[in-house]
KOLLUMDO-588649 format. One record per residue (C-alpha): x negated, y negated, z negated. Coordinates in pm, whole numbers, always signed. Layout:
BEGIN
east/north/up
X/Y/Z
...
***
This chain:
BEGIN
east/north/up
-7566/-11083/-7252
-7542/-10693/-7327
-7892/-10698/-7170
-8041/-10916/-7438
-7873/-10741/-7676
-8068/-10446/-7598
-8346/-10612/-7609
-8373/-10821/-7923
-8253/-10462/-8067
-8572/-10270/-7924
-8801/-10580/-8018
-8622/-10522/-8400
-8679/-10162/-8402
-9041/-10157/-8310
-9125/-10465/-8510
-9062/-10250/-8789
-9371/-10140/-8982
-9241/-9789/-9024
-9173/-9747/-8687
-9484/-9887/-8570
-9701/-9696/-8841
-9520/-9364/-8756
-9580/-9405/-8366
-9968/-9502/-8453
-9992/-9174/-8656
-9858/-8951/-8435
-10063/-9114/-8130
-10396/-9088/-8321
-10338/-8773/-8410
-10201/-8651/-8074
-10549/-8841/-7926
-10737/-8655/-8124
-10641/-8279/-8041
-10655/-8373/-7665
-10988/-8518/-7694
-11127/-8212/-7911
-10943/-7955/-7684
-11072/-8117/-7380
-11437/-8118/-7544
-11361/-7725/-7653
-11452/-7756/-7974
-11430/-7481/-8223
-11162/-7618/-8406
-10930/-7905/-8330
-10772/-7894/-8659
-11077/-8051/-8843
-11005/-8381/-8589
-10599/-8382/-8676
-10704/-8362/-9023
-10993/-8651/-9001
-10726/-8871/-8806
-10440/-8851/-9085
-10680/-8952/-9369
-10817/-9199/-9173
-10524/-9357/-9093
-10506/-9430/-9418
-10704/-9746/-9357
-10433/-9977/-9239
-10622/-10246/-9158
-10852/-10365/-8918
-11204/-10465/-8985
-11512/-10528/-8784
-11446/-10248/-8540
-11804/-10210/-8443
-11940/-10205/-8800
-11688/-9954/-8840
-11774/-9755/-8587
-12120/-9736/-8679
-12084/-9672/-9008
-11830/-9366/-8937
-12050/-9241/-8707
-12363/-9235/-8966
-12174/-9072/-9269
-12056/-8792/-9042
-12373/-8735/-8889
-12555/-8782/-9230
-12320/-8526/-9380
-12386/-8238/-9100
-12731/-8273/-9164
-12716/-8265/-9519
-12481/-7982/-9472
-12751/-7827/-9275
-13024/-7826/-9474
-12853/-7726/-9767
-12749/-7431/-9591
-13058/-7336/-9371
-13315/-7400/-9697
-13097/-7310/-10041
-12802/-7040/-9907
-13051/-6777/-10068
-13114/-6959/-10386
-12671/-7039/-10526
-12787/-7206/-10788
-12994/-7497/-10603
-12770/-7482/-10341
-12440/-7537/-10553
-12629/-7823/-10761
-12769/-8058/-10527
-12376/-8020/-10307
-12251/-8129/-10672
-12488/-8423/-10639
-12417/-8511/-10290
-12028/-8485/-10315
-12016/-8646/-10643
-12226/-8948/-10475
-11989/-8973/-10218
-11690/-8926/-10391
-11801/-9224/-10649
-11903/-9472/-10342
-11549/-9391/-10152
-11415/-9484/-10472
-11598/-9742/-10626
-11358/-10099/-10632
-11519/-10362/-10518
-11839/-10268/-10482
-11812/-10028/-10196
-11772/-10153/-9836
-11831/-9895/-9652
-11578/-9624/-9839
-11488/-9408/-9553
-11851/-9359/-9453
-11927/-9208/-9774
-11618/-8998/-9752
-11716/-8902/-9426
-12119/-8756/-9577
-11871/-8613/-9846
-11635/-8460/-9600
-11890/-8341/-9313
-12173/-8165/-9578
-11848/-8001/-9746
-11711/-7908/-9387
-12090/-7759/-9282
-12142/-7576/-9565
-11807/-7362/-9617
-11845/-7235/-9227
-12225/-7234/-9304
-12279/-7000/-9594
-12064/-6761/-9464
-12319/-6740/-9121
-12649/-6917/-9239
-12797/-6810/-8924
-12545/-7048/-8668
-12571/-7311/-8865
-12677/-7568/-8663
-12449/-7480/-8385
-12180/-7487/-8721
-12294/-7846/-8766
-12313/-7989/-8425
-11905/-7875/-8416
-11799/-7979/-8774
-11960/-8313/-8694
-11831/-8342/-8357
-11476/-8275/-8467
-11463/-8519/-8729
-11665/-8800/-8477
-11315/-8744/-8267
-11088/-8762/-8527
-11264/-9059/-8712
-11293/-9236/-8374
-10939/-9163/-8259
-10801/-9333/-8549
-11019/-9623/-8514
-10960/-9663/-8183
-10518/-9655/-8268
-10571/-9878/-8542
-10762/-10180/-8373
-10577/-10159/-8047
-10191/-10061/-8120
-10045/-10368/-8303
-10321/-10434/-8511
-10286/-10514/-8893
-10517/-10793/-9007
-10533/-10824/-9387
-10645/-11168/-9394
-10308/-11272/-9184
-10073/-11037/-9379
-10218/-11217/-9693
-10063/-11546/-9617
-9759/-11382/-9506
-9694/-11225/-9848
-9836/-11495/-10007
-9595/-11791/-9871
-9302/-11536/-9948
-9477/-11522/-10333
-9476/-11912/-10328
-9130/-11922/-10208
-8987/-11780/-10518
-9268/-11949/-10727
-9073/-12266/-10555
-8732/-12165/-10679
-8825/-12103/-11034
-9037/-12449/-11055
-8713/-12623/-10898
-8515/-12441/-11128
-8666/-12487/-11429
-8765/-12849/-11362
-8362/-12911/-11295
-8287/-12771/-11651
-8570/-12931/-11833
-8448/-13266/-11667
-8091/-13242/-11625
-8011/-12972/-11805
-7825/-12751/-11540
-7697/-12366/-11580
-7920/-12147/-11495
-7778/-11796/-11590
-7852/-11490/-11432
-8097/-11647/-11159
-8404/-11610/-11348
-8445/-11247/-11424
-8366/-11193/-11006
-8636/-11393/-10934
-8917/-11305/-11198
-8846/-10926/-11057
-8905/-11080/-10735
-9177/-11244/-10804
-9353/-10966/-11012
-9280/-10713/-10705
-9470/-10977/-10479
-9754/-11066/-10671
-9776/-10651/-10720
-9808/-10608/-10370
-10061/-10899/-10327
-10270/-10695/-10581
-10282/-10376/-10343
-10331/-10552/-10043
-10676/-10729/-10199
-10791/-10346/-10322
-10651/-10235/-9947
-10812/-10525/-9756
-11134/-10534/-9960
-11232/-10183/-9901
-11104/-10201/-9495
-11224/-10525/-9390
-11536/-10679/-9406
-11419/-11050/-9357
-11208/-10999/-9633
-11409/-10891/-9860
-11655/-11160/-9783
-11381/-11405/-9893
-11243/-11200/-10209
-11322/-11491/-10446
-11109/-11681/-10246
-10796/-11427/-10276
-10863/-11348/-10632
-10836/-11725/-10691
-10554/-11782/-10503
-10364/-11507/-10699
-10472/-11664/-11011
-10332/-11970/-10972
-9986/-11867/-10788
-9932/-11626/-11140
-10045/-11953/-11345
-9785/-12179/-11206
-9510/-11950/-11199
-9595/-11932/-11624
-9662/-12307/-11639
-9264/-12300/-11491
-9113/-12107/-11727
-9231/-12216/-12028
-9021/-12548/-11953
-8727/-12306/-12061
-8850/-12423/-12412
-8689/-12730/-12494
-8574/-12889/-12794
-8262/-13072/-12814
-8443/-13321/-12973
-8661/-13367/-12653
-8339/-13561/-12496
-8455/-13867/-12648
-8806/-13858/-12447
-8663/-13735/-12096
-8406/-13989/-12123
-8710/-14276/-12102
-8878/-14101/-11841
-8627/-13964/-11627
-8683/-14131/-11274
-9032/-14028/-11311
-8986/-13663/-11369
-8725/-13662/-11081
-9058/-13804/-10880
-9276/-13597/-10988
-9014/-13313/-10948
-8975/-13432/-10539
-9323/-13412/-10506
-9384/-13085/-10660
-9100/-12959/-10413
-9277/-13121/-10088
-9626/-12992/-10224
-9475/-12642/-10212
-9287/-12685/-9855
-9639/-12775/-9730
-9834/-12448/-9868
-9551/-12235/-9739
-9524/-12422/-9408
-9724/-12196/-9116
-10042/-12398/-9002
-10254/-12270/-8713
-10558/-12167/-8796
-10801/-12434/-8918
-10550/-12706/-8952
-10600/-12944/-9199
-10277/-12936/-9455
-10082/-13290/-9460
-10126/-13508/-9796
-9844/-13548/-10014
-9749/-13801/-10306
-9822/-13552/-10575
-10140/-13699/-10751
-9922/-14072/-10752
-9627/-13916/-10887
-9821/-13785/-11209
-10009/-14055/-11225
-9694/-14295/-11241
-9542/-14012/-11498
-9858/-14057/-11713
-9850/-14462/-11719
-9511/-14433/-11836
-9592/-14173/-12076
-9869/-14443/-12187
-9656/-14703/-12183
-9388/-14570/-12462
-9680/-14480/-12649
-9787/-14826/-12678
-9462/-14947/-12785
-9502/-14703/-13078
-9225/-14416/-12960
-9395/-14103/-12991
-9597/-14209/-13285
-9324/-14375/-13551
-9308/-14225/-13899
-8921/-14147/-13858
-9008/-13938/-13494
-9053/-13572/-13573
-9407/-13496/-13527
-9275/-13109/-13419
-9098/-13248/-13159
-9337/-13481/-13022
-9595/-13163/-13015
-9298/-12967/-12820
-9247/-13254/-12585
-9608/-13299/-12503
-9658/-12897/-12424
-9369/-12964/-12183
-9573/-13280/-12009
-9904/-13004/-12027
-9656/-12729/-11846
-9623/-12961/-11573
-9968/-13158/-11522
-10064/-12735/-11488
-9824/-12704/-11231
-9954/-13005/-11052
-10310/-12944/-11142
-10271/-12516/-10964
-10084/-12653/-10677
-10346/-12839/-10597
-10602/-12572/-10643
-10396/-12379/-10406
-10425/-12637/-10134
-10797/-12656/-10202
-10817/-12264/-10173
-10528/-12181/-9891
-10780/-12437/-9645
-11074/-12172/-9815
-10874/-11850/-9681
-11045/-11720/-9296
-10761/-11693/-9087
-10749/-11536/-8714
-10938/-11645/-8430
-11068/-11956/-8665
-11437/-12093/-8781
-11512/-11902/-9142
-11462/-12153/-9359
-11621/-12228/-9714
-11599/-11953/-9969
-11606/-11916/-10334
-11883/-11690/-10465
-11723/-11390/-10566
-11770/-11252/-10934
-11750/-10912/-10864
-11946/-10874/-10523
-12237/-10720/-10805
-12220/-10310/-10852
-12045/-10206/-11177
-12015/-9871/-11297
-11677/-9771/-11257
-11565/-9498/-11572
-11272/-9378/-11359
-11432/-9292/-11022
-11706/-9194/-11240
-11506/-8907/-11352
-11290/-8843/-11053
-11676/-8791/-10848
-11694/-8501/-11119
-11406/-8376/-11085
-11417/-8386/-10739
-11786/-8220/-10708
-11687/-7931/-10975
-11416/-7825/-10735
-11595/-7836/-10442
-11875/-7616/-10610
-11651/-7365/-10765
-11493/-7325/-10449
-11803/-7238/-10276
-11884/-7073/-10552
-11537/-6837/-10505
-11672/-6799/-10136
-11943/-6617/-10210
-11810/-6396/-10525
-11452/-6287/-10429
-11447/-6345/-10047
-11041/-6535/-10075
-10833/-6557/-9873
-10854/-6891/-9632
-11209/-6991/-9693
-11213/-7253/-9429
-10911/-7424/-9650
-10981/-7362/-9981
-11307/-7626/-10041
-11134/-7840/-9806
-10819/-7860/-10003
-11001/-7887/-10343
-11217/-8181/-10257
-10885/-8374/-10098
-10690/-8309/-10425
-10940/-8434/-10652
-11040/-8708/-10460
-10773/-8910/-10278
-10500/-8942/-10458
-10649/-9123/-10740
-10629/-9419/-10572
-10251/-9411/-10535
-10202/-9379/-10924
-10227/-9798/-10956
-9989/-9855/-10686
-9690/-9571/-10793
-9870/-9194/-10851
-9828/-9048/-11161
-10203/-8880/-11137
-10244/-8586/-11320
-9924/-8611/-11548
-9720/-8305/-11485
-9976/-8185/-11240
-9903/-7767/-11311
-9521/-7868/-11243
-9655/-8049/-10915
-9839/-7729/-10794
-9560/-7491/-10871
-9330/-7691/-10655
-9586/-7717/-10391
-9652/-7336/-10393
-9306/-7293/-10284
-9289/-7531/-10040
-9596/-7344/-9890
-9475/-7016/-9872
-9135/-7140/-9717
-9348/-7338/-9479
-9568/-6981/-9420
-9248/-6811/-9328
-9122/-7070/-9109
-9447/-7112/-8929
-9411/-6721/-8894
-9066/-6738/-8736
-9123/-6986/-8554
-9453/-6902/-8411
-9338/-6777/-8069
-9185/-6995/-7965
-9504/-7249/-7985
-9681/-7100/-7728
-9532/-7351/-7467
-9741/-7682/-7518
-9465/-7906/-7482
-9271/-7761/-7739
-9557/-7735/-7952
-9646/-8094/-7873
-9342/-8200/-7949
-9226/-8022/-8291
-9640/-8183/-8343
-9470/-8613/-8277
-9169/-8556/-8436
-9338/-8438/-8710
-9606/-8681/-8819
-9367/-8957/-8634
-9155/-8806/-8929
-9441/-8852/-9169
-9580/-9197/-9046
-9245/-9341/-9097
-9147/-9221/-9473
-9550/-9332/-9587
-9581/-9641/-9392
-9561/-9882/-9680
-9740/-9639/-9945
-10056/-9801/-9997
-10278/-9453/-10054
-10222/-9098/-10003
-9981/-8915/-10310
-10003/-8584/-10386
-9745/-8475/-10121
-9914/-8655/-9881
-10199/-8466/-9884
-9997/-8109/-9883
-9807/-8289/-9550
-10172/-8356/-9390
-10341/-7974/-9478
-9998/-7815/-9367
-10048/-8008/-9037
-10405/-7925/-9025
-10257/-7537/-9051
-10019/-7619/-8799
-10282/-7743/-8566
-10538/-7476/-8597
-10341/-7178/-8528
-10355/-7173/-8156
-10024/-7028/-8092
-10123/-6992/-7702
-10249/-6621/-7809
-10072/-6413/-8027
-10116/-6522/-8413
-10153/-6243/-8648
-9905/-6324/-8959
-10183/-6249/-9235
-10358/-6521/-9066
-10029/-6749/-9129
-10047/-6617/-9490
-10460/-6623/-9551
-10433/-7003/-9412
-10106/-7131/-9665
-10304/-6913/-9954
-10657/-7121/-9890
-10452/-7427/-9932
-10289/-7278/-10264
-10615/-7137/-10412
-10805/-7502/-10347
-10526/-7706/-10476
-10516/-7466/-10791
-10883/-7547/-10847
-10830/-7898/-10807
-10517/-7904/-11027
-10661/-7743/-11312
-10982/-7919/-11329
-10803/-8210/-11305
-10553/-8188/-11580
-10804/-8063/-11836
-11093/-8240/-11731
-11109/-8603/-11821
-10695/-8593/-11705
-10612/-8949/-11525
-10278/-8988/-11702
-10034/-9351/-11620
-9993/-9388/-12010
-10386/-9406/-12074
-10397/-9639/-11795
-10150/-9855/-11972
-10340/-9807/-12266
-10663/-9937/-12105
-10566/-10229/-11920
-10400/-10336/-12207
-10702/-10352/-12459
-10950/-10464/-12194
-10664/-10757/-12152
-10735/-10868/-12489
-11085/-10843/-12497
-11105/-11038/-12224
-10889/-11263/-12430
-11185/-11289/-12656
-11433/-11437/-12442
-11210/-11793/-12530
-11332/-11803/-12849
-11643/-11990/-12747
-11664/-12360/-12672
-11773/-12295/-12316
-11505/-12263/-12028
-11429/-11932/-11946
-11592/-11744/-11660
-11408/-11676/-11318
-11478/-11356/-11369
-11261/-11374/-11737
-10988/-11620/-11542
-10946/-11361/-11265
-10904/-11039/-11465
-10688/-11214/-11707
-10450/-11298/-11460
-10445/-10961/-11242
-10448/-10699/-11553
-10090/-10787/-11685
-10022/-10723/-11261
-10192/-10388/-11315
-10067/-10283/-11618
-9684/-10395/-11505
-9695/-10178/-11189
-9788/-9870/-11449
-9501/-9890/-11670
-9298/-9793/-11414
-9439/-9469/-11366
-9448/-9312/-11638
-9188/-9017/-11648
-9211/-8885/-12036
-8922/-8808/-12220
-9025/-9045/-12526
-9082/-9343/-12293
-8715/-9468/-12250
-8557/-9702/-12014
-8529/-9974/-12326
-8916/-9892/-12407
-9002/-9953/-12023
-8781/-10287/-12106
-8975/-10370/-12427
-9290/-10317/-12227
-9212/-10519/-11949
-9120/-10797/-12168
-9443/-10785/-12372
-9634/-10801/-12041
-9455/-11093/-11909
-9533/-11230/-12264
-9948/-11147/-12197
-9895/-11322/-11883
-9765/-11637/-12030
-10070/-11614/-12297
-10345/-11567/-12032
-10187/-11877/-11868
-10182/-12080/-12164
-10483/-11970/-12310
-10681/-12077/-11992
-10506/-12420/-11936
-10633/-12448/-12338
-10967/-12401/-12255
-10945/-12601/-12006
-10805/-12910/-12177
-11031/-12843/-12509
-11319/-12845/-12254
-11246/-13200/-12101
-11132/-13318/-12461
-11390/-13613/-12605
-11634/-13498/-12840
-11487/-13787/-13085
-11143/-13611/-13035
-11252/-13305/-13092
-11445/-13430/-13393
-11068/-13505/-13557
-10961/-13136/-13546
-11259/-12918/-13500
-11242/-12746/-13867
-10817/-12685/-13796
-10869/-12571/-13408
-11192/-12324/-13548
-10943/-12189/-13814
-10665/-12108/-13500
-10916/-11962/-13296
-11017/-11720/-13613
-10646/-11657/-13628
-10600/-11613/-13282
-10910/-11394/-13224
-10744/-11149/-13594
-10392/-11063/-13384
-10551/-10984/-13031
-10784/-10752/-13245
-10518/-10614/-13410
-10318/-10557/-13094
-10617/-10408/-12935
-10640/-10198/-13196
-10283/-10074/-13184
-10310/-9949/-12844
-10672/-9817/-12888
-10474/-9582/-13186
-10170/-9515/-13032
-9963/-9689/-13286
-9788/-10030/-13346
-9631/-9926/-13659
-9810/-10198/-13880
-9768/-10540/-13984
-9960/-10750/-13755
-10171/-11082/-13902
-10011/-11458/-13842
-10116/-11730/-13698
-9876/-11953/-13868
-10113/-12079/-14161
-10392/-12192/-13929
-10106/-12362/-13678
-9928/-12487/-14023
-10294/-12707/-14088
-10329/-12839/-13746
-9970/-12957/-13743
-10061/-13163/-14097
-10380/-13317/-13979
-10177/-13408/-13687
-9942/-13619/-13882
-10209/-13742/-14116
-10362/-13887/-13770
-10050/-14032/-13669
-9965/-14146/-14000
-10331/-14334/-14058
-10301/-14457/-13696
-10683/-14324/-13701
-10634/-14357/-13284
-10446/-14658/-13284
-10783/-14917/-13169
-10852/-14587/-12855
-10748/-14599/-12503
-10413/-14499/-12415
-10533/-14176/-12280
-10656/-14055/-12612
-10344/-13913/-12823
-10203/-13775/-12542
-10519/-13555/-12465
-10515/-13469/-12810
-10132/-13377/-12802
-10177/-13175/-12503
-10419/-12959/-12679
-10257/-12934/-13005
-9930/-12818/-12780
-10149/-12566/-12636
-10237/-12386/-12971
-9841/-12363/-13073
-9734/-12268/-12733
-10023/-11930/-12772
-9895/-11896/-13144
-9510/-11899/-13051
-9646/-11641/-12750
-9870/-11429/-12975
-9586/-11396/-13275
-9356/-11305/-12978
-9572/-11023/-12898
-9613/-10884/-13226
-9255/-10871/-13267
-9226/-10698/-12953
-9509/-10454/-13025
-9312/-10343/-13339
-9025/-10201/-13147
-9305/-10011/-12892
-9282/-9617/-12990
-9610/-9544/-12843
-9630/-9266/-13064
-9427/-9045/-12919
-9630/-9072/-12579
-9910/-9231/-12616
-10127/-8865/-12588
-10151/-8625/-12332
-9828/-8497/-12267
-9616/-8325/-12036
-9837/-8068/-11825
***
């Protein structure tokens, strides 16, 4: 008994994705210096360093693609890196401008979301011609020999951390998408059960849905990094990305279509009460739906049927049948609460109708050792620019330059660092700012810390220096140390500003040899290179086109409602529209929370979060409008065209204006109504009801016609709920560029 203790206890411990991570770090890293030392290369460091970026890429991919691709950008970089050196080291001028255009390439490709599958090969040309030229310039002579090394050292490291990373417990993103995903629908599961159990029976529900929309909003946040993770690592998953994006779309859709059911009238009793055996069915077989699309399947199964589409269908004969015996549609029946009731019955046929898109796309999603199955065309698989990697390949490629540039003119102090440490800086933590970095907000604060964490980390490696000449000891200060590392970044999805001074203090670490006797200016010239490049990176970066959380914010927030725009038309919405609609408020939720200026309170992070739980509801309703509108009969339609145009004019006069208070930086303003348009299409309803103009239609008719008319309240109750939170946003206290 004692025995299995033990055991289940080690299987716990190293099932943990920390633990496993850190070991996989520290291996790949520890492969890599053996490798280059065995192979004497000039210097082992460069292969350390490639392995802990590298790592970086979590997942596994199509190992041989991979490989190949690696192997090209490195090689492609040396000999870039070579001729720039061997034809334009006389001529600084050429030389520095076409190493701007090659980084800056490279920088944007590595960067570039979606469009880029192959992101570490163009860091690697990036990387490599960088790497070539610093040793280069300084000897243009040797620089062939400087390129064979550069690109031989980061060949090891690159294929020492691909080699850890598809053989040591493996991460597949595809497989680690359904995990996350059937914990997402879980709580999707509760809230629908809850919800459904108060619309019907009217049970307490305190305090349990706040826990679980944080829940929920956590999960669906880390869905959104793993399809940016997965889609830049892994081939197959990329190929499928229409399917993901879909998936994510509906899972947010029906967790919105839930909670609006917390909108009931009291008046709404009267309704339930005649249906009430056929919401509880329809309620049973929304419940076994879900346990299905949670359930584990092996791969390529075919997911058991359920009762679902007969349950709504017996709901909506009912629904028929009181409408033929004249209850919704009396004189004395409020036509308000009729219109409530009816966006109620729409909240649910949209649960019914995305759990059933779910099914449709969870048998669409590749799985492991399976046959690819059918995939949605993917809207984004087309090159777009991208305005932030745009600037970041600037950025990036100005460092980089001046730093050669500071080579040749004032000879600094660690000038195998310094270039190195600039291009890092600028490059690769801008990909962390969507998933918890702050970017370049307080950046000058950042670097003042860091500098004294380097020069306490030069005098340690000074005193301690001695005492590394044994290679055990060395070795193993080396583990524990990126063990150490591994372990606190494991579930960081991107490298964070001290992440990279961790990785270029190891790289010191690693390249000072301490089997001879290590001069202390060479402690000091190393720490100092790192210092200078990250000073060139942090200034560039804060002045220069600064990436700061709140203009993130800002952005995702008026793209949201421009995309909001494109429902104006009579046409059905795009995927493309659907998709981004649905992952923005995801985006913009995750950067509220980083946002560390004094004006931005804990009850404005509050406000905000509220106001993007309210987008979320609107891009939800606003597509199930569409939707409905889109099937409605063009005799319908005919009824309430002029009173639907006027709510759309409405509609489309607040998103502007809320664009336009975030565009400005200020929501104090009275924002336009949608009341009078909403007011008109409430009276032609009753004049329709009241002249019985539907009474000689099928069944199906007013209840289509309901459903839409629902619709437009539900987005005007949603739209004046915004604008009343907007008004209590401060945004201009720190809405600028603030806090250095």
């Amino acid at each position: 008994m004692p025995a299995q203790t033990e055991s289940a206890n080690l299987f716990s411990l190293f099932s943990d994705l920390r633990v496993r991570y850190g070991i996989k770090l520290s291996l790949g890293s520890l492969l890599s210096l053996y490798v280059a030392l065995v192979l004497r290369l000039e210097h082992p460091n460069w292969a350390v360093l490639t392995t802990l970026v590298m790592m970086n890429s979590h997942f596994v991919g199509s190992t041989a693609l991979k490989a190949i691709l690696r192997c090209v950008g490195t090689i492609g970089g040396a000999l870039l890196g070579i001729w720039l050196v061997g034809t334009y080291a006389s001529s600084p001028v050429f030389f520095l401008l076409l190493l701007f255009i090659i980084i800056g390439i490279a920088v944007y490709k590595f960067g570039q979301y979606p469009a880029s599958q192959a992101p570490y090969a163009y860091y690697l040309v990036g990387l490599t011609t960088l790497s070539v030229s610093t040793y280069g310039i300084q000897d243009p002579s040797d620089v062939w020999k400087i390129g064979l090394n550069r690109a031989l050292e980061i060949l090891v490291g690159s294929f020492s951390s691909l080699l850890v990373t598809s053989i040591i417990w493996p991460r597949y993103a595809r497989e680690e998408f359904f995990e996350l995903s059937s914990k997402a629908l879980e709580t999707a599961a509760e809230v629908v059960s809850l919800e459904t159990a108060y619309y019907i029976q009217l049970r307490n529900r305190e305090g349990q849905l706040e826990e679980l929309q944080k829940r929920f909003e956590q999960q669906v946040s880390t869905l959104r990094n793993l399809l940016q993770a997965g889609s830049r690592e892994s081939t197959r998953f990329y190929g499928r990305l229409g399917n993901y994006n879909a998936f994510v779309v509906s899972l947010t859709n029906l967790f919105q279509a839930a909670l609006h059911l917390e909108t009931k009238r009291q008046e709404e009793s009267q309704y339930i009460a005649r249906i009430q055996n056929e919401l509880a069915a329809a309620a049973t077989a929304v419940a076994q739906e879900f346990e299905i699309l949670m359930r584990a399947y092996p791969p390529g199964a075919q997911l058991p049927e359920t009762t679902i589409d007969e349950a709504f269908d017996t709901l909506l004969e009912k629904l028929n049948s009181l409408r033929a015996a004249g209850l919704f549609f009396e004189s004395e029946s409020s036509i308000e609460t009729t219109i409530e009731f009816f966006s109620h019955v729409a909240a649910l046929r949209t649960i019914q109708y995305e759990l059933l898109e779910m099914r449709h796309i969870k048998q669409g999603l590749p799985r492991l050792r399976a046959v690819e199955p059918e995939h949605k065309a993917a809207w984004n698989l087309f090159p777009t620019i991208d305005w932030l990697w745009m600037k970041t390949a600037f950025k990036s490629a100005l460092a980089a330059s001046l730093s050669i540039l500071f080579l040749r003119w004032i000879n600094p102090p660690g000038p195998g660092a310094l270039p190195l440490a600039a291009l890092l800086f600028s490059a690769l933590q801008r990909s962390f700012i969507r998933a918890g970095g702050t970017g370049d907000l307080r950046a000058f604060q950042r670097f003042f810390f860091a500098c004294l964490i380097m020069y306490v980390f030069a005098a340690l490696l000074i005193l301690i220096t001695p005492f590394l000449a044994d290679y055990l000891v060395m070795n193993l200060v080396l583990l524990i140390g990126l063990f150490t590392f591994g372990f606190v970044t494991a579930r960081t999805p991107g490298l964070s500003f001290w992440g990279l001074v961790t990785i270029l203090s190891t790289s010191v670490f690693v390249g000072l040899n301490p089997q001879v006797p290590v001069d202390s200016s060479t402690i000091i010239d190393s720490v100092l290179g790192i210092i200078v490049g990250m000073a060139v990176a942090t200034v560039i970066g804060r002045v220069i086109f600064p990436l700061l959380p709140q203009r993130l914010l800002r952005d995702d927030l008026v793209e949201f409602f421009g995309q909001l725009k494109e429902f104006s038309n009579q046409k059905l919405p795009e995927k493309k529209v659907q998709t981004r609609l649905a992952l923005l408020p995801i985006e913009a939720l995750q950067v509220t929370k980083i946002i560390p200026l004094l004006g931005f309170t804990g009850e404005q992070q509050r406000q905000f979060e509220l106001l993007i739980r309210a987008l979320s509801s609107l891009a939800m309703q606003r597509t199930a409008l569409a939707r409905r509108r889109f099937a409605l009969p063009a005799k319908l339609d005919a009824l309430v065209h002029s009173e639907l145009e006027q709510v759309e004019i409405e509609f489309g006069q607040m998103t502007d204006a809320f664009a336009d208070c975030f565009r400005k930086g200020d929501c104090r303003r009275e924002f336009p109504t949608v009341r009078g348009a909403l007011e008109g299409l409430l009276q032609r309803a009753e004049q329709i009801r009241r002249e019985r103009i539907l009474a000689s239609e099928s069944l199906d008719a007013p209840i289509q016609l309901l459903e839409v008319i629902s619709r437009c309240h539900g987005i005007g109750d949603t739209l004046e709920e915004c604008a009343s939170l907007m008004k209590s946003l401060s945004i201009h206290r720190y809405w600028g560029d603030y806090a250095l």
